[in-house]
N, C-alpha and C positions, 0 to 999 in steps of 0.2 A: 583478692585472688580469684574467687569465684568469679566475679563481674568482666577481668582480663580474659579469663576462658572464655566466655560468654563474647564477649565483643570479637572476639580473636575466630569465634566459630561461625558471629554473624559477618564480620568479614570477606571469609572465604567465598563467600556467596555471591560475591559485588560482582568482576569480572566477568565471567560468565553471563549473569543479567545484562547485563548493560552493553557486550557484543551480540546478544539476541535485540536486544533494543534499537542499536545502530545498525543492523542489519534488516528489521522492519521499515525503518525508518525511510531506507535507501531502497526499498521496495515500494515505498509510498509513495515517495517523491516520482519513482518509476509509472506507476499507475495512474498519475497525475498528469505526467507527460502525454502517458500515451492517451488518456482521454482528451487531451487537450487537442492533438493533433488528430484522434478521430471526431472531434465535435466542430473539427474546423475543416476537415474534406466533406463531411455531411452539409455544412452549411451552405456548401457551395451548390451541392445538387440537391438539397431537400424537397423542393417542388416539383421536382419532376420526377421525385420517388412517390409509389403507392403507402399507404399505409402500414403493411405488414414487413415489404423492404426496409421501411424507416425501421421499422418499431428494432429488425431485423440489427440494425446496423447501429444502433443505439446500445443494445444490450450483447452486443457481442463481445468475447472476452472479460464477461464481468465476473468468472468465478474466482478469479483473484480474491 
């Protein structure tokens, strides 16, 4: 009896976790995209960037 409370209480809890989860998730994937497509316009002109533009354009939007 005790142990059905018990599971019954740890249950409740699932739903919630696990839409925070797929919700990171879908964030990740997001932040993945968008470096991918900033590491491939950089690639195009990185030589004829200076050092601090590079450095610049590298860590841009990385407080995700």
């Amino acid at each position: 009896m005790l142990s059905e409370k018990l599971l019954s209480f740890a249950l409740l809890g699932i739903d919630p976790v696990l839409w925070v989860l797929v919700a990171m998730s879908v964030l990740a994937v997001g932040v993945m995209i968008e470096r991918l497509l900033a590491f491939s316009m950089i690639e195009k002109k990185y030589q004829s960037m200076d050092y601090y533009t590079l450095r610049l354009s590298l860590e841009a939007r990385l407080g995700i």
